[in-house]
N, C-alpha and C positions, 0 to 999 in steps of 0.2 A: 504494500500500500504506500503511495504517497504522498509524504507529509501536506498537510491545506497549505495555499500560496500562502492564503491571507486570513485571518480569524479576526470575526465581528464578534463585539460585546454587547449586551444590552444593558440598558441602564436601570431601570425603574424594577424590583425584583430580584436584581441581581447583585450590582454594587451599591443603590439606590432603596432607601425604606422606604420607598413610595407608599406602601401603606398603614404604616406608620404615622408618619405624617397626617395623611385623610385622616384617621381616629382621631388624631389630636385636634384638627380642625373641624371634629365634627361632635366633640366632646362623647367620645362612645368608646370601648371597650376593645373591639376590632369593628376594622370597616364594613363587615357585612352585617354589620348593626344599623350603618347609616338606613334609616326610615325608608328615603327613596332615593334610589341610588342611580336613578335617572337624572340627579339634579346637580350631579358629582361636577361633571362637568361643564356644565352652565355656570357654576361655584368660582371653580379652577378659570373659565378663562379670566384674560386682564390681570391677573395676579403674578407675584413673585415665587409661588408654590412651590416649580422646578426649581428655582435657586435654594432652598430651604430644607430641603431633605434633608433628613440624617444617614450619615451611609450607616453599614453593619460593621457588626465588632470586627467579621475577617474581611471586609474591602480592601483593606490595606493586602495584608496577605495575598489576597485571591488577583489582584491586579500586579503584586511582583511575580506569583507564579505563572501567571500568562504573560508576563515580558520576558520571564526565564526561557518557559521553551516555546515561545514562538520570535524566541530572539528576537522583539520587538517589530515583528511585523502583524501589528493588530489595531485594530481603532474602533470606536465609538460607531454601533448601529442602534441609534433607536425612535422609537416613534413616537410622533409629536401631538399633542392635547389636538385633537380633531375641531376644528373648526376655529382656531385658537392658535396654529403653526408659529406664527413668528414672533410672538411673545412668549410659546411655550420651549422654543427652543434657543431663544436668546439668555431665556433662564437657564435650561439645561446647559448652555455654554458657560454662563458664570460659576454654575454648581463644578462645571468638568475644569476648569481653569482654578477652581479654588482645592477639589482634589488634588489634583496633578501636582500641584506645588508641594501640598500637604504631605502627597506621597512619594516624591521620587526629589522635585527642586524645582525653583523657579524659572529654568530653562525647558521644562521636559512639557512635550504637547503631545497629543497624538490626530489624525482626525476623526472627525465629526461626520456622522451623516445620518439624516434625519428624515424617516420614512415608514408610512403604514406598510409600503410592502417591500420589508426585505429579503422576499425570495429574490428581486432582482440583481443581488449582490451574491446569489450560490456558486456563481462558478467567472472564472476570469479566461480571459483569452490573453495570452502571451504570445505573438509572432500566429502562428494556426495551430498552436496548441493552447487547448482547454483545463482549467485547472479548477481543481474544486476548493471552494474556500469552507469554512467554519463558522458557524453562528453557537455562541454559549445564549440562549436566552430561557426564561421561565416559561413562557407561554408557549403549549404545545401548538395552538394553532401556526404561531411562526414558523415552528421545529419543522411541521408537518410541509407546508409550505414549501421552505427552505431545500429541505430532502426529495420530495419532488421536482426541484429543476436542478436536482443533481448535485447539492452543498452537503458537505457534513455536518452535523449536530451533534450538540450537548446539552441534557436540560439540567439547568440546576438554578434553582432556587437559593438565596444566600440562606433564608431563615429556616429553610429544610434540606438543604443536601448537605452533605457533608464534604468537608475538603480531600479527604482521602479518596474519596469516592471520584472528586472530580480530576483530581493527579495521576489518579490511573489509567482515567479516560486520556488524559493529556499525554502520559507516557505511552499508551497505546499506537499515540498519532502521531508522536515527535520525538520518539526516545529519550531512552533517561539522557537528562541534562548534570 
């Protein structure tokens, strides 16, 4: 098997307590408390939300272990508050600029890219060869997605998978580092 060119991250679920946050703003216990959750996003646009998240306790961790072995060929995939795009990813850029510092130093960036459908990003062409990239995200729907136009996946969740669990997948794909 050969190593993905390129491996996308997603934000909100993965490095990102996106739901976290919602409870707090919605004064409730977990967010599937919120009353109606049809209103989530009417709430969210025009707001600073995406800058305000709290990451999870292993973010840190889990974003040195994907610059380890994809010897830093990885970047930011993820999708942006629906109807709501460029405030909700202007935020996501100040949340991912104030990580990045926090994690690595005030030089280190990666890119950005911001999109309901990141299965467009499953596979790269290099010269007339085809390469399949990597999406780590929570949401199977993506995974599913993704894997059908030929990308490989990982689903992990920060507040339910375990790091072990995702280092093997990683070693799987890229050998031990």
């Amino acid at each position: 098997m050969k190593k993905p060119n390129m491996t996308y991250i997603d934000m909100d679920g993965v490095i990102a307590d996106f739901f976290k946050l919602l409870a707090l703003e919605w004064g409730v216990n977990h967010w599937k408390d919120i009353p109606k959750q049809e209103d989530v996003i009417e709430r969210l646009k025009g707001t600073d939300f995406f800058s305000r998240i709290p990451i999870f306790p292993n973010t840190i961790k889990f974003l040195h272990m994907i610059e380890r072995y994809t010897r830093g060929r990885w970047a930011i995939l993820s999708t942006p508050l629906k109807g709501d795009e460029d405030n909700s990813t202007e935020h996501k850029d100040i949340w991912l600029d104030n990580l990045f510092k926090y994690a690595f130093d005030k030089d280190f960036d990666k890119h950005r890219y911001y999109s309901a459908k990141k299965w467009k990003w499953a596979t790269s062409t290099w010269w007339e060869e085809t390469r399949q990239n990597l999406l780590i995200d929570d949401r199977p729907t993506n995974l599913e997605e993704f894997k059908e136009k030929g990308g490989l996946t990982i689903r992990y969740q920060a507040n339910e998978s375990k790091m072990n669990d995702l280092e093997n997948k990683l070693i799987h794909l890229f050998g031990k580092v």
